[in-house]
C-alpha distance (Angstrom), angle and dihedral (degrees) to the residues before:
residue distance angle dihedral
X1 . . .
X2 3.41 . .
X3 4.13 128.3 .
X4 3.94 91.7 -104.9
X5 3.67 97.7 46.7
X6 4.16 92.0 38.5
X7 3.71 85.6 60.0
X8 3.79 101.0 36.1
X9 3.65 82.2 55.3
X10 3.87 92.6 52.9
X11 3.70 89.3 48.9
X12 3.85 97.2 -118.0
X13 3.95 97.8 115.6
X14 4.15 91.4 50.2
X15 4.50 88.8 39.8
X16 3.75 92.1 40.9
X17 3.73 108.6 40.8
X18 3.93 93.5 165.6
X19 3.92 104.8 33.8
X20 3.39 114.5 143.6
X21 3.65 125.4 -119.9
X22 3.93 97.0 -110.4
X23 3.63 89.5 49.1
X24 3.46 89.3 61.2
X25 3.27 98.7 56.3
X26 3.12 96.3 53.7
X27 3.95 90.9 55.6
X28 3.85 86.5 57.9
X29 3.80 102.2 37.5
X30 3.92 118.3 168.9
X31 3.74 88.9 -142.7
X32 3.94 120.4 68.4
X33 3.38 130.6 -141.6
X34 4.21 111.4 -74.1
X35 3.58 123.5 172.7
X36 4.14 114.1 -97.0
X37 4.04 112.5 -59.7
X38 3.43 113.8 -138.6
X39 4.30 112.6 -106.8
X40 3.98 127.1 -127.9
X41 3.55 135.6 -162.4
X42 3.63 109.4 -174.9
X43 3.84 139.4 -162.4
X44 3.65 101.9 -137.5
X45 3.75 95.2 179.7
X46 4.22 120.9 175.4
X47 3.45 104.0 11.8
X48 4.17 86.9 -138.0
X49 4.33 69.8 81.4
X50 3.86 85.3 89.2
X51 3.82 97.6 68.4
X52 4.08 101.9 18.9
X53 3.31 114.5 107.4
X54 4.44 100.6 -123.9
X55 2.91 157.7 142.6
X56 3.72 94.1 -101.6
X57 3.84 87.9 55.9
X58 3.42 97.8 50.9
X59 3.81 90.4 50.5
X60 3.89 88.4 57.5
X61 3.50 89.8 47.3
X62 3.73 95.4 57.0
X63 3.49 78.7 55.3
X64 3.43 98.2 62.0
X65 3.53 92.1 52.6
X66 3.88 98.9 37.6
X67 4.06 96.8 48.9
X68 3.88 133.5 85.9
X69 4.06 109.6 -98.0
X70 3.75 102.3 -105.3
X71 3.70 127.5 -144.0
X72 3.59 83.2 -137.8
X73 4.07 150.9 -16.7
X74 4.16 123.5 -113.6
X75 3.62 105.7 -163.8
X76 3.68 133.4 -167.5
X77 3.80 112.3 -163.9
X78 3.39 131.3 -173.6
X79 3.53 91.8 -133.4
X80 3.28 101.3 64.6
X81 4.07 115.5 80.5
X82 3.57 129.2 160.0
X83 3.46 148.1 153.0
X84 4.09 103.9 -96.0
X85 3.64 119.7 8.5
X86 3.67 120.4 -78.9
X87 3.50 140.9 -175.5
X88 3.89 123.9 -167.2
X89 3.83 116.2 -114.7
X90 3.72 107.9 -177.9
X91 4.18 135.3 107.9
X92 3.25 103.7 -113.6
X93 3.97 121.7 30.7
X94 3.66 117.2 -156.2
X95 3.55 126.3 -126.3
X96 3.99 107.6 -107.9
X97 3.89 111.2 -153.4
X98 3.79 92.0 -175.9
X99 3.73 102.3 169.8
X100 3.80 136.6 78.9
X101 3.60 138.4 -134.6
X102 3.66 102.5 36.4
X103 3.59 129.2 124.4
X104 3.97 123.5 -80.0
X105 3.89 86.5 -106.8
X106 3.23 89.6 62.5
X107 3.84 96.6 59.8
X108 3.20 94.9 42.1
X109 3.80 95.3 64.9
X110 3.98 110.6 114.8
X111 4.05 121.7 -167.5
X112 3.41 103.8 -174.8
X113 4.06 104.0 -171.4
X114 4.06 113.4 153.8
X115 3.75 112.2 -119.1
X116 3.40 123.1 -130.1
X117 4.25 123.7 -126.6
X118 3.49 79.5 179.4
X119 3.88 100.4 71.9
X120 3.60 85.3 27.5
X121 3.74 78.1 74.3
X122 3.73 101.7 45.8
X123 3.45 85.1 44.6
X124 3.98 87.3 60.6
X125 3.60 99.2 37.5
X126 3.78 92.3 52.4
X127 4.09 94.4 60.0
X128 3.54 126.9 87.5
X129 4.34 100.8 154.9
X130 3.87 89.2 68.9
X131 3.78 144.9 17.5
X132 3.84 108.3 -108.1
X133 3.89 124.4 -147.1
X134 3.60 127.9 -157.7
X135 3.91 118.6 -126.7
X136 3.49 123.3 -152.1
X137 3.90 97.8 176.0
X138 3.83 113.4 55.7
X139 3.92 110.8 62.7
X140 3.73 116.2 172.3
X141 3.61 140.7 -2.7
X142 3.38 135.3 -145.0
X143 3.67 90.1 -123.4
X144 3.54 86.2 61.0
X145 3.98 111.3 36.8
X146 3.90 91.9 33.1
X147 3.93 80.4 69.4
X148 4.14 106.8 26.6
X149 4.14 86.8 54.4
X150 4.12 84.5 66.3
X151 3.86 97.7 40.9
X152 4.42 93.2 37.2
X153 3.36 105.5 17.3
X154 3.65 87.8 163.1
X155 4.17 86.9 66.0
X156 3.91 85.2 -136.9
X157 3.62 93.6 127.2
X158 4.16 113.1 85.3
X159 3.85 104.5 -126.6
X160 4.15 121.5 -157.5
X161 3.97 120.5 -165.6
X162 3.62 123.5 -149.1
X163 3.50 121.4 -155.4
X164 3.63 132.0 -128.9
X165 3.87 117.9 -121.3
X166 3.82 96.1 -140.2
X167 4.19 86.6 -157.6
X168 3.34 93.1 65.4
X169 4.00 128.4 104.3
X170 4.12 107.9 -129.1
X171 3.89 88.6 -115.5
X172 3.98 89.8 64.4
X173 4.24 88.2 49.6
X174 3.95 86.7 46.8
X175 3.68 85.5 53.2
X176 3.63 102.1 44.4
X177 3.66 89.2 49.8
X178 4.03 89.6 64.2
X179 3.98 79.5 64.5
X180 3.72 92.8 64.1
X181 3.30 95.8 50.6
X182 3.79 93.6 90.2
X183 3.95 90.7 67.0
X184 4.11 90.4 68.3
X185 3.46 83.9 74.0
X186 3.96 94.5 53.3
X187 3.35 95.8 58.8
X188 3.97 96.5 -87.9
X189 3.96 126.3 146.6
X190 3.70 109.1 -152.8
X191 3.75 122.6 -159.4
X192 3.53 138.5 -171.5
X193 3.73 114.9 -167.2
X194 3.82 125.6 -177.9
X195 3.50 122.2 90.4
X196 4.16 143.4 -84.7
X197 3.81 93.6 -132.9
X198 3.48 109.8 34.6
X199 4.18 124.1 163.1
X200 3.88 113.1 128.2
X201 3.82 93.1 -176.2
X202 3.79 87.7 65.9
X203 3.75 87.9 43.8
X204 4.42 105.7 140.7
X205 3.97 104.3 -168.1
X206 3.72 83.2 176.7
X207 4.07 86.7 58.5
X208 3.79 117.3 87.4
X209 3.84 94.9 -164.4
X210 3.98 141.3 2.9
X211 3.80 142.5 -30.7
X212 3.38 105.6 -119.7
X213 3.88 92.8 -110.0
X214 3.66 93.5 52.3
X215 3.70 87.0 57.7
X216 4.24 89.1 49.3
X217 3.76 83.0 48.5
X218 4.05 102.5 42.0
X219 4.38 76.3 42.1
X220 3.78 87.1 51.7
X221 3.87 98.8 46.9
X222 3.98 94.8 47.8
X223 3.71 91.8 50.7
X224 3.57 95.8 51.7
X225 3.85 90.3 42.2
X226 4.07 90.8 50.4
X227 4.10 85.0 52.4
X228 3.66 95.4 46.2
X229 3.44 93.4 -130.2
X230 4.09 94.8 141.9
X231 3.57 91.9 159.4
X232 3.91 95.3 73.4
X233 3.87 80.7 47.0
X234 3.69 91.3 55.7
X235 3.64 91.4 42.7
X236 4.22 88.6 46.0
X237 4.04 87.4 140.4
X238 4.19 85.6 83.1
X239 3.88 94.9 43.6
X240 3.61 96.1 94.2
X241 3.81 149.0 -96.1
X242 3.84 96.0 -60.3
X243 3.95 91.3 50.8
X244 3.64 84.7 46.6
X245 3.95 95.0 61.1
X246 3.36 90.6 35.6
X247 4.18 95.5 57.5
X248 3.63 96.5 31.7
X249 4.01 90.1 154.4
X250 3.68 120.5 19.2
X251 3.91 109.6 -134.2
X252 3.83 91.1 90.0
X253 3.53 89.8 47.2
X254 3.79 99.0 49.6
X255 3.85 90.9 75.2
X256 2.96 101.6 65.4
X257 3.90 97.2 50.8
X258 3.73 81.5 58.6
X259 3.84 90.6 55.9
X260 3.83 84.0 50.8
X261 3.54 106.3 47.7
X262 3.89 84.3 51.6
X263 3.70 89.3 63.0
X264 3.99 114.8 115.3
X265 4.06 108.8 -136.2
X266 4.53 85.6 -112.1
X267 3.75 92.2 35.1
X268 3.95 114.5 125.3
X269 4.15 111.0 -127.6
X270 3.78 105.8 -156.7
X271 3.72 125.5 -176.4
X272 4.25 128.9 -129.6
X273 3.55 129.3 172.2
X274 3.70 97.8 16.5
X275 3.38 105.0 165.4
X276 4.20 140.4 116.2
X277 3.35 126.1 -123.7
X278 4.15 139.0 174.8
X279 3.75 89.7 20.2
X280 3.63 98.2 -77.5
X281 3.80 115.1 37.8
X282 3.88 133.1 82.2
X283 3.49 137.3 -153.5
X284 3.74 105.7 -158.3
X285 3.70 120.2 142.8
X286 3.35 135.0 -172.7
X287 4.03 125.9 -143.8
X288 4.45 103.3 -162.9
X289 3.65 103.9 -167.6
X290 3.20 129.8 39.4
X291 3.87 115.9 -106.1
C-alpha cells in the first residue's frame, strides 16, 4: 500500500489536513517505543585502538556486553565536517580509513554494519533547528568503527553518522543535540566520539601520560561536567589557557556536547577510560544512563 493510501486509510490525511511531513513520520515511526538507552561520548584516541589489544578496548567491550541491544547506533564523529548537517542514508556504509601512515593492518580492517535509511529518517523528521540532508557517499569513520568493532564486533547493529556543520558555534550543536534526544526512546544508541583533550601538534609518543595542562584541562572539563554546568562547557573558549591548548580546533570537542545535551536533568554521568596519553590527548568517556 502506498504512504498516502496507508494513512488515508488510518484517517490521518482526512483529520489532519495540514500536518506536516515530519510529523508524519513520526506518527508512523519504524522504531517502537523502548525504554531510554543509555548515551556515550567516547574518546576514540589513535585509531591503531581498533586492533590493539587495551585497555581502552576492553572497556568498549564490556560495553558491548553491559548495554541494552539497540535497534540502531547515531553517531557523531569528529571526522565528519561539512557544510550543512548530514546524515548518511544508504544500505551498506563503507568503511572509511581516513588516516595515513599506519600499518597495512590497519587498512585492512573492514566493519561491515548495515546502515539504516530508516533512522536516517527519524533522524530528519525529529529536527526542527536545521534542515537535514541525506548523504549517500560518506559511510563510516574511523571515529566511529575504530570504536563500534569493540562494542559489536559482530557488525549486526545498523550504524548512522551525523555530520558536523563546521559553521556552527558549539552552543547551536549543544542545542541540536536536545533534538535527538527523542530517539533514546526508539531504541537508538547515540555516540559522540572525538576526544576531551585533543592537540596533535603537541602530540609526545615518547610520553606515557599528560602535559600538565591537559590534565588542568581534562580536571576542568570533569568538574564542570559533575556540576552540570554544560553551558561553561559550551562556552569552553573563556575557560582558560589550558582548555585553550587542549581544544585547539573544535570537531573533537563537538562530541561530547552532543553526549551532554543528551543528558536527562536525573540522569547519572559516569566516567570510563579517563586517562591521558602522548602528552596531550585523553581518553575519558562518559556512559549517561544507567544500563
Amino acid at each position: 500500500m502506498k504512504r498516502k493510501s496507508f494513512l488515508t486509510a488510518l484517517g490521518l490525511l482526512p483529520i489532519f489536513p495540514t500536518m506536516k511531513l515530519n510529523e508524519l513520520n513520526k506518527l508512523t515511526s519504524a522504531f517502537s517505543s523502548t525504554p531510554t538507552m543509555p548515551a556515550l561520548f567516547v574518546g576514540h584516541g589513535n585509531p591503531m585502538n581498533a586492533i590493539t589489544d587495551n585497555e581502552y578496548g576492553h572497556a568498549w567491550q564490556q560495553l558491548g556486553k553491559t548495554l541494552p541491544k539497540p535497534n540502531a547506533v547515531l553517531c557523531i564523529s569528529a571526522h565528519w565536517e561539512t557544510k550543512g548537517t548530514f546524515v548518511t542514508a544508504m544500505q551498506k556504509p563503507k568503511t572509511i580509513h581516513d588516516f595515513g601512515g599506519f600499518p597495512k593492518a590497519l587498512f585492512d580492517v573492514q566493519y561491515p554494519a548495515p546502515g539504516s535509511e530508516e533512522l536516517a529518517k527519524e533522524t530528519k523528521a525529529g529536527i526542527t533547528k536545521t534542515n537535514i540532508e541525506f548523504d549517500y557517499d560518506w559511510g563510516l569513520d574511523h571515529g566511529s568503527w575504530s570504536v563500534l568493532k569493540h562494542i559489536y564486533p559482530n557488525a549486526d547493529v545498523p550504524v548512522v553518522e551525523m555530520s558536523l556543520d563546521n559553521r556552527q558555534s558549539p552552543q547551536w550543536h549543544f542545542e541540536l543535540a536536545k533534538e535527538l534526544a527523542a530517539l533514546r526512546n526508539k531504541g537508538i544508541l547515540i555516540v559522540g566520539s572525538g576526544n576531551m583533550v585533543h592537540n596533535l601538534r603537541a602530540v609526545d609518543f615518547n610520553m606515557a601520560g599528560g602535559f600538565d595542562w591537559a590534565i588542568e584541562a581534562n580536571e576542568t572539563m570533569k568538574k564542570l561536567i559533575a556540576e552540570r554546568d554544560f553551558k561553561s562547557l559550551a562556552d569552553y573558549r573563556s575557560l582558560g589557557r589550558a582548555v585553550q591548548l587542549a581544544v585547539p580546533t573544535p570537531e573533537h570537542y563537538l562530541p561530547l556536547l552532543y553526549a551532554l545535551g543528551l543528558a536527562g536533568q536525573n540522569e547519572s554521568i559516569s566516567l570510563f577510560n579517563d586517562k591521558a596519553e602522548i602528552g596531550s590527548i585523553t581518553m575519558t568517556s562518559l556512559l549517561i544512563g544507567k544500563n
